[in-house]
C-alpha positions in Angstrom: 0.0 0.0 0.0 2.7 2.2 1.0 4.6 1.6 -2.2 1.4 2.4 -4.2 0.8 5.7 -2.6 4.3 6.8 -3.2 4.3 5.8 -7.0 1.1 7.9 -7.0 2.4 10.5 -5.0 5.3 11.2 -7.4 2.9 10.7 -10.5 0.9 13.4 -9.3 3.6 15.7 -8.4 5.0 15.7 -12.6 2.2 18.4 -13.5 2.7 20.3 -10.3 6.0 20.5 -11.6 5.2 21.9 -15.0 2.5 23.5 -13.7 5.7 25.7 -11.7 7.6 25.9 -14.9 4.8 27.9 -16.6 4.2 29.9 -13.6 7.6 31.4 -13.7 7.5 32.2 -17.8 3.7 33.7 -17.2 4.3 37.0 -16.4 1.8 39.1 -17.2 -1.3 39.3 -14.3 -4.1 36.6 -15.2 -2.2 34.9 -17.9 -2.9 30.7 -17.9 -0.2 29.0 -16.6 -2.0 25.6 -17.5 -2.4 26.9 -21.1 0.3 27.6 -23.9 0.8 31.4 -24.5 -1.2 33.1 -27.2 2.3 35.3 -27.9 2.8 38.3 -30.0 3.9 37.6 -33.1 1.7 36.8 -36.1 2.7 33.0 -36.0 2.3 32.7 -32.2 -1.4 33.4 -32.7 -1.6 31.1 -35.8 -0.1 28.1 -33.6 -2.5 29.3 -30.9 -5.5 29.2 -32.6 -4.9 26.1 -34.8 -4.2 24.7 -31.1 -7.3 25.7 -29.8 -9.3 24.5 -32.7 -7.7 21.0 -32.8 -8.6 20.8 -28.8 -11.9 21.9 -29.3 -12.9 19.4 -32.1 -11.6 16.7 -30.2 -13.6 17.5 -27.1 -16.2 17.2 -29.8 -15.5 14.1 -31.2 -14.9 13.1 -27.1 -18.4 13.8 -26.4 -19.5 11.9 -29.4 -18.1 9.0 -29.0 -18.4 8.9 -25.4 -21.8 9.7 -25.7 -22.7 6.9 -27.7 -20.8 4.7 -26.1 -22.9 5.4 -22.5 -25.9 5.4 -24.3 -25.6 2.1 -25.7 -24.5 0.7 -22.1 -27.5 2.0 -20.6 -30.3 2.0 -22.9 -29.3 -1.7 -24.5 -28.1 -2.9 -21.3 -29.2 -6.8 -20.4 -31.2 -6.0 -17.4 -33.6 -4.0 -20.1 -34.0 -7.3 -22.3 -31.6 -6.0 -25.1 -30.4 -9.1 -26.9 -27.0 -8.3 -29.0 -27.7 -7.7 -32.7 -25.8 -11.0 -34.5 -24.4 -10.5 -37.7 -20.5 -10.7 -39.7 -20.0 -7.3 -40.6 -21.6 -4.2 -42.3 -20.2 -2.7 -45.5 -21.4 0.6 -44.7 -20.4 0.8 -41.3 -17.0 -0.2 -42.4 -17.3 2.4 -45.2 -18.5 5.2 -42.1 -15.6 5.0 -40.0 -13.4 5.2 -42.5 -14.5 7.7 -44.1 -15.3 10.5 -41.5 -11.8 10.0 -39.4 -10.2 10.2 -42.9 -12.4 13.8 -43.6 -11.5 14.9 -40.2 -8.2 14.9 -40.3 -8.1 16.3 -43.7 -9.8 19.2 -41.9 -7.0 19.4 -39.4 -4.0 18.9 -41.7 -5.4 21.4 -43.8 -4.6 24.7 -41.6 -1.9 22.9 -39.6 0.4 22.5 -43.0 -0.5 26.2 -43.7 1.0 27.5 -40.4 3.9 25.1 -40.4 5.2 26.2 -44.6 4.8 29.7 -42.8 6.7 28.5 -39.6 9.8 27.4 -41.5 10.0 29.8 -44.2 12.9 31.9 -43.2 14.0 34.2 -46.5 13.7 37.2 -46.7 15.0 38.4 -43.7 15.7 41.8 -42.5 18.3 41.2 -39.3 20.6 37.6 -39.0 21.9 36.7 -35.7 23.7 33.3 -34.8 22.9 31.6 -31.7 25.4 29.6 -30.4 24.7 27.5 -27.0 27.4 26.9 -24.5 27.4 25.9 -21.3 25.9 27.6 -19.8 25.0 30.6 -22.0 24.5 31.6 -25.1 26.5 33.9 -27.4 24.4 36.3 -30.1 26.9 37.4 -33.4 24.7 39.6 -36.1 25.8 38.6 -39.3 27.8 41.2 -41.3 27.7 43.7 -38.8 30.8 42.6 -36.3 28.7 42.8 -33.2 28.6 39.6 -31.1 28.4 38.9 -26.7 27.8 36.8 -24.4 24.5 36.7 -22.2 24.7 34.7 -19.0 22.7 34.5 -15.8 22.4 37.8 -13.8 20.1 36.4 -10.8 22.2 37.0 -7.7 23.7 34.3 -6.1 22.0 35.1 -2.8 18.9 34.6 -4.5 19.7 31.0 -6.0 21.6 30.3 -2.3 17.9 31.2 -1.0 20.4 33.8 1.3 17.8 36.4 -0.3 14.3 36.8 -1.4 13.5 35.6 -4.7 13.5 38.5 -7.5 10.3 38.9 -9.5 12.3 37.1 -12.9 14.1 34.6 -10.7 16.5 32.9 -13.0 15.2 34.6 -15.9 17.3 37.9 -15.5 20.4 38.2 -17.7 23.6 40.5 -17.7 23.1 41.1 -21.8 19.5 40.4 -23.7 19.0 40.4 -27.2 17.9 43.0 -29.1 15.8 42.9 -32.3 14.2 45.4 -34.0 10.3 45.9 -34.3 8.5 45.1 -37.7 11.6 43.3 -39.0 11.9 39.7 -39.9 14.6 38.2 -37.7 16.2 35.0 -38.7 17.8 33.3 -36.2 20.7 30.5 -36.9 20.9 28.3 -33.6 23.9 25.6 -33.1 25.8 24.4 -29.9 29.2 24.7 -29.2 29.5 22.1 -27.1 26.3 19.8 -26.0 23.1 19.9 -27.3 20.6 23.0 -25.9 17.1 24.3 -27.4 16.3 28.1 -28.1 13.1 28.7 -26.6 11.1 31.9 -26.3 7.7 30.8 -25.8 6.1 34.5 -26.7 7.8 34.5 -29.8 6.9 30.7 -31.3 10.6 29.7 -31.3 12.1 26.8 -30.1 15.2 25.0 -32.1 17.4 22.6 -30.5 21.1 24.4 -31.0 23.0 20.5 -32.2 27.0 20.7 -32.4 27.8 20.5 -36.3 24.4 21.5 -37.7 22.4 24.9 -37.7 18.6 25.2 -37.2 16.8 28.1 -38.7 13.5 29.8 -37.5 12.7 33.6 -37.4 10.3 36.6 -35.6 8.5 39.5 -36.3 7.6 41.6 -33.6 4.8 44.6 -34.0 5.8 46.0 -30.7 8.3 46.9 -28.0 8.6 44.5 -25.1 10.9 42.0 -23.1 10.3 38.1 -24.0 12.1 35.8 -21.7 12.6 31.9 -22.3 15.3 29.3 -21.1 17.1 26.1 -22.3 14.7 23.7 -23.3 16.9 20.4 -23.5 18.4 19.0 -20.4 22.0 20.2 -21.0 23.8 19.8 -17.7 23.8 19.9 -14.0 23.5 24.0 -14.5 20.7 23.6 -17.2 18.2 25.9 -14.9 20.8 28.6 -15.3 20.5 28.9 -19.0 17.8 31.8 -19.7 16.7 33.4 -22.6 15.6 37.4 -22.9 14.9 39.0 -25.9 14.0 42.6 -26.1 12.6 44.0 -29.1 12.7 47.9 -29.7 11.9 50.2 -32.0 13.6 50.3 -35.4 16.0 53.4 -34.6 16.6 52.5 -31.1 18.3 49.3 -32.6 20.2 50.8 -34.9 21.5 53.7 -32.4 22.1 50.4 -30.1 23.8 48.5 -32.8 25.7 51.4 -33.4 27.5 52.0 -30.6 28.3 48.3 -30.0 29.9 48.4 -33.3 32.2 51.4 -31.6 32.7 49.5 -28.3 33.6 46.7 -30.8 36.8 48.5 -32.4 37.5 50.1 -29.0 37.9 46.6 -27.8 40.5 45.8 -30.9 42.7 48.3 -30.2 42.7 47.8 -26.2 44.5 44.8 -27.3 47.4 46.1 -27.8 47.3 48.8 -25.0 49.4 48.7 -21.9 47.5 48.6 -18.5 48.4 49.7 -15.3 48.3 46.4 -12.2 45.6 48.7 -10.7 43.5 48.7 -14.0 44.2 45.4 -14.1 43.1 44.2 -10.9 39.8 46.4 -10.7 39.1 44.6 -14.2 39.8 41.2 -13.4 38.1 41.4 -9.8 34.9 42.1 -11.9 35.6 39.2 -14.6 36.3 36.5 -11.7 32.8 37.4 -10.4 30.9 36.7 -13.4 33.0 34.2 -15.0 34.6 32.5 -12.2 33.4 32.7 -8.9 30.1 30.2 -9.2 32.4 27.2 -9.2 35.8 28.7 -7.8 34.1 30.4 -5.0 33.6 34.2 -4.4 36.8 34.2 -2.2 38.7 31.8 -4.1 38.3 28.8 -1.4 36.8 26.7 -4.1 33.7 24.6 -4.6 32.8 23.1 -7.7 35.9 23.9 -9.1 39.4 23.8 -7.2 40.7 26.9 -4.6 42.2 29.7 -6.6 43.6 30.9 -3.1 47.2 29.4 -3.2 46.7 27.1 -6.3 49.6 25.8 -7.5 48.4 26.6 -11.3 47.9 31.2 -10.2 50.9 31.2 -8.4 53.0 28.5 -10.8 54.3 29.2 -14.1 52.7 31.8 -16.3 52.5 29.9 -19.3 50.3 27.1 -17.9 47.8 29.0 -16.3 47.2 31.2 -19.8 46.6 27.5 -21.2 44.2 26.3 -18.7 42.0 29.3 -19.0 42.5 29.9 -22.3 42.1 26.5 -24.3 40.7 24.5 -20.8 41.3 21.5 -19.0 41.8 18.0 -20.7 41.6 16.2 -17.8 38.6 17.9 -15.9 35.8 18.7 -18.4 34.0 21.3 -16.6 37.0 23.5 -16.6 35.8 25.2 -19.7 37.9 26.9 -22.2 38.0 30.9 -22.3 39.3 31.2 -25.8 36.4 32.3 -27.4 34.0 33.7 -24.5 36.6 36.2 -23.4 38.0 39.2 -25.0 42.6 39.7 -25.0 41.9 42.0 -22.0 39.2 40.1 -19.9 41.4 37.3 -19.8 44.6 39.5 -19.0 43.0 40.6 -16.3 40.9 38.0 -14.4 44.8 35.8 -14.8 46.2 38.7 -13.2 43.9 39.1 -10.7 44.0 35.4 -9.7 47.9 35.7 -9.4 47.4 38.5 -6.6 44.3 37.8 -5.3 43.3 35.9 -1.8 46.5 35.5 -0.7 48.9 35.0 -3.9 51.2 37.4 -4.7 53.1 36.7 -7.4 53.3 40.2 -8.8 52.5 39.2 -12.5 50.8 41.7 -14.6 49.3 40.2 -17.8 48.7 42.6 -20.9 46.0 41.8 -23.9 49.3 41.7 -26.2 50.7 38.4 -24.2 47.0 36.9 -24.3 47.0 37.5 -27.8 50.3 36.0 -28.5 49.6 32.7 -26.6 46.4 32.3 -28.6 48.6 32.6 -32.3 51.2 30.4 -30.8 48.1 27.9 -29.6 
């Protein structure tokens, strides 16, 4: 018995648990969280209505067919004297229900396959953006205009530690959302860099799974300004709940004042690279790095955690060259150290290396410039 109610107890407790998951992606006041979202693009509605049709007509058929069923059983029942018709087979019957399933779902297939050629017909874009997955974060690059970032988790940890109330977009927050512009068609090009994840903004109609090797298309138009958030649909990880998704869509001259100046910030980056810092600079940068790219597995104070102590490590106060290669190209031996190469600019990884040579408690007194990062990464 015991056994029983636990197998039911966990049964029940799989909607709860989706029921949750919608919760937190329902933002607006008196939205379903049982039901999918209606959205706010074109398509969005499409799916949502050609959803709510198909679940209407089969609570229709539902009620037939159920209806005739209890019918049957009650009005032919024994106890009433009915005596079961005896006969082989009817032609027509047989003709019936094939027939009528067959028109039915000619009926449904018909608007489906509409909404679906318009789901995957990506040409004629306006705006291109690669999405590539990582763990765990994605990175945004819009094609021939030399922008590209990062965007990573921005919840506080004393929030995830439950060291703080919970924020109103828990784990939906992120240091760097995605901007589009309004009344443009955006395609989006979604692949993984290293295991597979899945692009998913429910409010928008997209979800692709981002598959190492391949790239999955889909696209958006967006009438109107707002802030869409969505996470990592594919289980990716043990961090896979820290993978969200925001996209903010803006007005058409916004964007390109936006796009703009990270085009600027772009070229100021290039020639940083081959600009001498002072330590302090150094330091101050790095210190700010280390908390958003190291701390969650090295530990705030360097004491370690996930990932081993920083403080007195024999790889930030060893030789130079092997701690450029273990944050630069990773860790062969231990997979989750990940490898910096690409997710870190010359002088972010100057920095945090620097900082984690003089931080809690080493003292080496190395100061690491853009120039040597840049150098290892040609020689590498």
């Amino acid at each position: 018995m015991l056994k029983t109610t636990s197998r039911l107890v966990a049964w029940l407790s799989v909607p709860t648990l989706l029921l949750t998951s919608g919760h937190v992606l329902a933002e607006e006041n008196g939205r379903s969280t049982v039901n999918m979202p209606q959205g706010v693009t074109s398509t969005s509605q499409d799916i949502y209505g050609l959803h709510m049709d198909i679940f209407w007509w089969c609570v229709g058929i539902g009620v037939v067919v159920f209806g005739v069923m209890f019918y049957s059983m009650i009005v032919h029942r024994k106890a009433n004297g009915a005596k079961a018709a005896n006969f082989h087979e009817s032609t027509m019957l047989e003709i019936v229900w094939t027939v009528v399933p067959f028109l039915i779902l000619i009926l449904m297939a018909w608007p489906a396959t509409k909404s679906l050629v318009k789901l995957y017909d990506t040409s004629e874009s306006d705006v291109d953006i690669v999405i590539t997955g990582y763990q765990w974060f994605w990175k945004y690059e819009y094609l021939d205009q030399g922008v590209s970032f990062f965007s990573r988790l921005s919840t506080p940890e004393e929030q995830i530690r439950n060291q703080a109330p919970k924020g109103d977009n828990y784990l939906l927050e992120v240091d760097e959302p995605l901007l589009i512009p309004t009344n443009k068609k955006v395609r989006f090009l979604v692949t993984s860099n290293d295991v597979i994840h899945s692009w998913w903004v429910p409010d928008l109609a997209v979800k692709r799974d981002a598959i190492p090797g391949y790239v999955n298309e889909s696209w958006t138009y967006v009438n109107e300004p707002g802030t869409f958030r969505g996470v990592c649909a594919e289980l990716c990880g043990k961090d896979h709940g820290f993978m969200p998704v925001v996209v903010k869509a803006v007005e058409e001259g916004e964007y390109n004042t936006w796009l703009a100046d990270r085009r600027a910030q772009a070229e100021k980056e290039k020639e940083l690279a081959n600009k001498t810092f002072t330590f302090d600079e150094l330091m101050v940068q790095g210190e700010q790095v280390y908390g958003k790219a190291c701390a969650a597995c090295h530990g705030a104070n360097g004491e370690g955690g996930v990932g081993k102590a920083i403080a007195g490590s024999p790889i930030a106060t060893g030789d130079l060259s092997g701690h450029l290669d273990i944050v630069i190209n990773g860790s062969q031996v231990n997979p989750a150290m990940a490898a910096f190469r690409e997710t870190l600019s010359e002088v972010d990884t100057a920095a945090v290396i620097t900082y984690q040579r003089n931080a809690f408690g080493n003292s080496t007194g190395d100061a690491v410039q853009p120039i040597d990062i840049l150098k290892f990464k040609q020689g590498n």
